[in-house]
C-alpha positions as CSV (number, residue, x, y, z in Angstrom):
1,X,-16.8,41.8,29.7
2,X,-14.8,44.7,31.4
3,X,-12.6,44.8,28.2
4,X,-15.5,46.0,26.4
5,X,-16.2,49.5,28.8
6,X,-12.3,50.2,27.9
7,X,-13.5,51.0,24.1
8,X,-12.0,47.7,22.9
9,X,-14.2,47.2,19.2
10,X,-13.5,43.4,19.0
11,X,-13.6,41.0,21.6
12,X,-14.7,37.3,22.2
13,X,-16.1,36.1,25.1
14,X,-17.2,32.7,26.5
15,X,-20.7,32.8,28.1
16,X,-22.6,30.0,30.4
17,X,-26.4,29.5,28.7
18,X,-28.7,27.5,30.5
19,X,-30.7,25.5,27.8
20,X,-34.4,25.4,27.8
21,X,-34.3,21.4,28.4
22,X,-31.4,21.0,29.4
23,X,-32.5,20.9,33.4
24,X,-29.9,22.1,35.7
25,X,-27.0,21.4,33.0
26,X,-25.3,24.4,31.6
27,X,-23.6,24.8,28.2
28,X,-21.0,26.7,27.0
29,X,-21.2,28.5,24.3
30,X,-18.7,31.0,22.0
31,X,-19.9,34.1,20.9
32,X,-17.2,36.6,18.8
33,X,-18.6,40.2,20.1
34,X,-17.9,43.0,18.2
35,X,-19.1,46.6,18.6
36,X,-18.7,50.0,20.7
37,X,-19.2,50.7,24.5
38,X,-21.8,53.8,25.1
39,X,-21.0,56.2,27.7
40,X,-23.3,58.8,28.9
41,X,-22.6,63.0,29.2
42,X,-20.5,62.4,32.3
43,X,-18.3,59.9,30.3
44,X,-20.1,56.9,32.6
45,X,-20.6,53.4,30.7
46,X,-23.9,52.3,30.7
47,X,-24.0,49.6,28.1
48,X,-22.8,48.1,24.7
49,X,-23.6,48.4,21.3
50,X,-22.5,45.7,18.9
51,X,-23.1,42.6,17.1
52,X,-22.8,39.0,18.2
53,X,-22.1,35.7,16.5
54,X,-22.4,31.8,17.4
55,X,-19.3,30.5,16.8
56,X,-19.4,27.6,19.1
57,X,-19.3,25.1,16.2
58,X,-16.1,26.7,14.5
59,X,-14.8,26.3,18.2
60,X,-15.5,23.2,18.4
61,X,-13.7,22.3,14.9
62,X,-10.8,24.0,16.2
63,X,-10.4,21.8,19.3
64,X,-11.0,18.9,17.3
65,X,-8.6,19.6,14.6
66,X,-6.0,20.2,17.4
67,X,-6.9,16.9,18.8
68,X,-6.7,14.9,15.4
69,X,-3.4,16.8,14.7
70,X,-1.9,16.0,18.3
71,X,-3.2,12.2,17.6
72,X,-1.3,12.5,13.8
73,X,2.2,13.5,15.2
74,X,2.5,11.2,18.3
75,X,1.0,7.8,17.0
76,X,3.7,5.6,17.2
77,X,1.6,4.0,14.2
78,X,2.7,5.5,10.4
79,X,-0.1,7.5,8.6
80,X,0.4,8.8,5.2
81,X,-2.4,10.6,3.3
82,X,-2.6,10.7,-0.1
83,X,-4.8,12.9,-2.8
84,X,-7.7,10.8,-5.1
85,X,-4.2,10.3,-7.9
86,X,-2.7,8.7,-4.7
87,X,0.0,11.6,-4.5
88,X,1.2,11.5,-1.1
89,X,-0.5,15.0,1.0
90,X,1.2,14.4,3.9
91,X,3.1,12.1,6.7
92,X,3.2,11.9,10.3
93,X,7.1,11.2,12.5
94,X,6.4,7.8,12.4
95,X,6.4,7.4,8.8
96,X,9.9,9.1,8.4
97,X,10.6,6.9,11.3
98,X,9.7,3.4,9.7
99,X,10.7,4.1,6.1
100,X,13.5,6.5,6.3
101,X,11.7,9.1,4.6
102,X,11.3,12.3,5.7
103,X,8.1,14.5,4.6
104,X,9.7,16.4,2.3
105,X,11.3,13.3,0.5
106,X,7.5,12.2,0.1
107,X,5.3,15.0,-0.4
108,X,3.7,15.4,-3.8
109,X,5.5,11.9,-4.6
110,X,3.2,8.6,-5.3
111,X,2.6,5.8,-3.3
112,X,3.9,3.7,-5.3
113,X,7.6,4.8,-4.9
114,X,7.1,2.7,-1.2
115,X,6.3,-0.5,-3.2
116,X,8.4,-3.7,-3.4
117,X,9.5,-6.4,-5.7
118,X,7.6,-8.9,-3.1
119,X,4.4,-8.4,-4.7
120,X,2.5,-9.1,-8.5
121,X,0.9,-6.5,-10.1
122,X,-2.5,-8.9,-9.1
123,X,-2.0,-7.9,-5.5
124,X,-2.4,-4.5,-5.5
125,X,-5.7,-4.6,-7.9
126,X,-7.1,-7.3,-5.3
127,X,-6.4,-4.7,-3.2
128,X,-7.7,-1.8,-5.1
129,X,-10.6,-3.5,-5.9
130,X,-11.4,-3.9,-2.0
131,X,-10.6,0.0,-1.3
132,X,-13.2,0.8,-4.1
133,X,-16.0,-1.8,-3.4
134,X,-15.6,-1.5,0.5
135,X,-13.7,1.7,1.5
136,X,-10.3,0.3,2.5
137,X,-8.0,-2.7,2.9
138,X,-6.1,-4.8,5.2
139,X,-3.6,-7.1,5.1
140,X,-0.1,-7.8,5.4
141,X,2.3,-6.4,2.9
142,X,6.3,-6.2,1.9
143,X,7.2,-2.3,1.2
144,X,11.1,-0.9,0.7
145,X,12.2,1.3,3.2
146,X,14.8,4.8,1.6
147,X,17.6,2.5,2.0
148,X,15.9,-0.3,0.0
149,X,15.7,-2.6,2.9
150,X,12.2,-4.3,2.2
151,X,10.1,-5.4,5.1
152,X,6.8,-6.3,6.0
153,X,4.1,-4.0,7.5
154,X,0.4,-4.3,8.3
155,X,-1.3,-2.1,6.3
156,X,-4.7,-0.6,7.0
157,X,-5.8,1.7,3.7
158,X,-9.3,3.9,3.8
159,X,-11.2,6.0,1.6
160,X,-12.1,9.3,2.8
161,X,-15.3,10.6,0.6
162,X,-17.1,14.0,0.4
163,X,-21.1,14.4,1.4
164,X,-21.7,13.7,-2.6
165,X,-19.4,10.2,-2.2
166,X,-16.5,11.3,-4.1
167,X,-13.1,10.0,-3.1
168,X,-10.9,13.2,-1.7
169,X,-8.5,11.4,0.4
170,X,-7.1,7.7,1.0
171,X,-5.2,7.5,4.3
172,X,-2.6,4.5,5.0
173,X,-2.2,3.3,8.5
174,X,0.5,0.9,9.2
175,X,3.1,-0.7,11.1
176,X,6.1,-1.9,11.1
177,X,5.6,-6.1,11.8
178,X,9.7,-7.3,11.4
179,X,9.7,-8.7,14.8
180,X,6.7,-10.1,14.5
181,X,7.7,-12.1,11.5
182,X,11.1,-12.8,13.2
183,X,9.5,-14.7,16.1
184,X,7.5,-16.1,14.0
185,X,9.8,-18.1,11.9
186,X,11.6,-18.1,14.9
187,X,8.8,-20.4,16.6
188,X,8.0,-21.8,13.7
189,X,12.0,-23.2,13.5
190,X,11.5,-24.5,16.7
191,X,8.5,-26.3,16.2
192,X,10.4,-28.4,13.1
193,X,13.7,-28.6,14.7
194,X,15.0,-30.5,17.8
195,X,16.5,-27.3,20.4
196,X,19.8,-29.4,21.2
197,X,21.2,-30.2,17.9
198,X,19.0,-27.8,15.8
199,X,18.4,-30.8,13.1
200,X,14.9,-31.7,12.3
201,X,13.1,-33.1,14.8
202,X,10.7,-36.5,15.1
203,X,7.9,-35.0,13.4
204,X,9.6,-33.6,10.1
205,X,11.2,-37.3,10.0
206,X,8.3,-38.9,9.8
207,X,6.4,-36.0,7.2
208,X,9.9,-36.7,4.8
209,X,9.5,-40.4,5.2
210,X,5.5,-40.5,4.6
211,X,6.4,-38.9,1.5
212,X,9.2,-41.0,0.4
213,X,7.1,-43.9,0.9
214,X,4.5,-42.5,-1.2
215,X,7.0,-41.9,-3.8
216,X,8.0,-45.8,-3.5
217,X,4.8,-46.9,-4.4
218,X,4.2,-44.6,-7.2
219,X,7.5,-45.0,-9.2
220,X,8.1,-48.6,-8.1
221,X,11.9,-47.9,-6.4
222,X,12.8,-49.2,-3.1
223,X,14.2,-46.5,-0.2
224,X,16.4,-46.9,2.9
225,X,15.8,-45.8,6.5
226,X,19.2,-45.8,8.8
227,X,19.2,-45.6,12.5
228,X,22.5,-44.1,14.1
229,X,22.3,-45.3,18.0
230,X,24.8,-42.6,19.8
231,X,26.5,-44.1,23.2
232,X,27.1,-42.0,26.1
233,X,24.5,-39.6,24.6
234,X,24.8,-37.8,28.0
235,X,28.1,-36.8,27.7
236,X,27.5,-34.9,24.8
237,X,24.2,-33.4,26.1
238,X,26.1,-31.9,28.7
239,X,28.6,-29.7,26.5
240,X,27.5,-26.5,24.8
241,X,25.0,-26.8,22.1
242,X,27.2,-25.4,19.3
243,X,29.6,-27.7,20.3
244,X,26.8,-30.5,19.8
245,X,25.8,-29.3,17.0
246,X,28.9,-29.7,15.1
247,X,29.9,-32.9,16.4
248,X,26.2,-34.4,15.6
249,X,24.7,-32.5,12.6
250,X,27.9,-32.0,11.0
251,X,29.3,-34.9,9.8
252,X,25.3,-36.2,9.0
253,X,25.1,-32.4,6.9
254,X,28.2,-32.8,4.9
255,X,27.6,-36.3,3.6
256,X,23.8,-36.6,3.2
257,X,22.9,-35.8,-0.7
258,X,19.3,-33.1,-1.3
259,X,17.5,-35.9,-1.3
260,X,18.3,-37.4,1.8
261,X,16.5,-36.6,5.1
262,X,18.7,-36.0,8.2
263,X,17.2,-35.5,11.5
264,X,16.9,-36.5,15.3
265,X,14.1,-39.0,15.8
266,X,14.7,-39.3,19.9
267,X,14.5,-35.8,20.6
268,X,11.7,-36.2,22.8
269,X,14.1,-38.5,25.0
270,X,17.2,-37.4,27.2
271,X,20.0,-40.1,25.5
């Protein structure tokens, strides 16, 4: 308040009001002053003549806005918002991080210059049919990053509607998922595959030989199941597994036709 007696005309000051039921709780509220200090004859101020305004709420926006902003730029996850014509508005660093594009590369583009070849047209009106019924979409999807690598991200996509319900934004959320899918398949090889000679293990044997026998019976053709016994298994256990593999699988690889099934059917056994 002193800046006021100095003849300042505009000031804003930050004043403690005690609500009526609020207790013993204060509230802060934002008031914009403007107006003229009064002085008397001898040039002494006794008091203040001016207007004052509420802005607490506009305050309040403001904080928020810096908030959702700082949130926006150091997400680690990619957001990209897009007008109702789904023309991209805007990106955050993580976008140009993942994709490769920056937000000038983007900006007044559409979305669908992100797409890939992974996808059939039915996808994406599965999933704009979802956005419109339900106000977004989630799932897994395949997109093309500026140097056309495609990759997989998980994809959260909203709706962002006016008080009357009209669509004025959609916002994309996503991240990138390769290493996810890497381990995956990289679990899921290990699952089929015995570790020590990285040929099919016990349990893809007997799937291929289930269905062989199947095939048997339907078409009325015999089939043939060899067992190969390896002596002094040990000895080769204890050598590098590359070295394994080539002396096992290799030979077994390079003479077995498509139709045969090669594999190790004692890999639960040491020998």
């Amino acid at each position: 308040m002193d800046a006021f007696t100095r003849g300042t005309a505009t000031q804003r000051a930050v004043s403690r009001l005690q609500g009526a039921e609020s207790g013993r709780r204060w509230a802060t509220a934002h008031l914009s002053l403007s107006g003229e200090p009064i002085y008397d004859a001898k040039g002494q101020f006794r008091g203040y003549h001016g207007v004052g305004t509420d802005v607490t709420a506009r305050i309040k926006g403001e904080v928020e806005l810096r908030q959702a902003a700082t949130v926006f730029t150091s997400t680690h996850e990619s957001v990209l918002i897009a007008d109702p014509r789904f023309s991209i508005i805007t990106v955050n660093p993580a976008f140009s991080k993942i994709t490769g594009y920056t937000a000038d590369d983007v900006r007044g583009k559409h979305i669908d210059m992100l797409r890939s070849d992974r996808h059939a047209p039915d996808f994406y009106q599965e999933m704009m049919r979802a956005v419109d019924t339900t106000g977004f979409w989630q799932g897994e999807i395949w997109k093309k990053r500026k140097n056309g690598e495609i990759y997989p991200e998980w994809l959260t996509l909203s709706t962002v509607r006016d008080d009357a319900g009209a669509v004025i934004n959609y916002v994309g959320v996503f991240s990138d998922i390769t290493q996810v899918k890497q381990s995956q398949a990289r679990l899921e090889h290990l699952a089929h595959h015995d570790a020590l000679t990285n040929m099919p293990n016990r349990l893809v044997l007997l799937t291929h030989l289930e269905k062989a026998i199947a095939r048997g019976i339907r078409s009325g053709n015999g089939g043939a199941v060899l067992f190969i016994d390896l002596d002094r298994f040990k000895n080769v256990n204890d050598k590098p597994r590359s070295s394994c593999r080539r002396r096992i699988a290799g030979p077994g690889r390079t003479t077995a036709s498509p139709t045969h099934a090669l594999g190790r059917y004692g890999s639960s056994r040491r020998g």
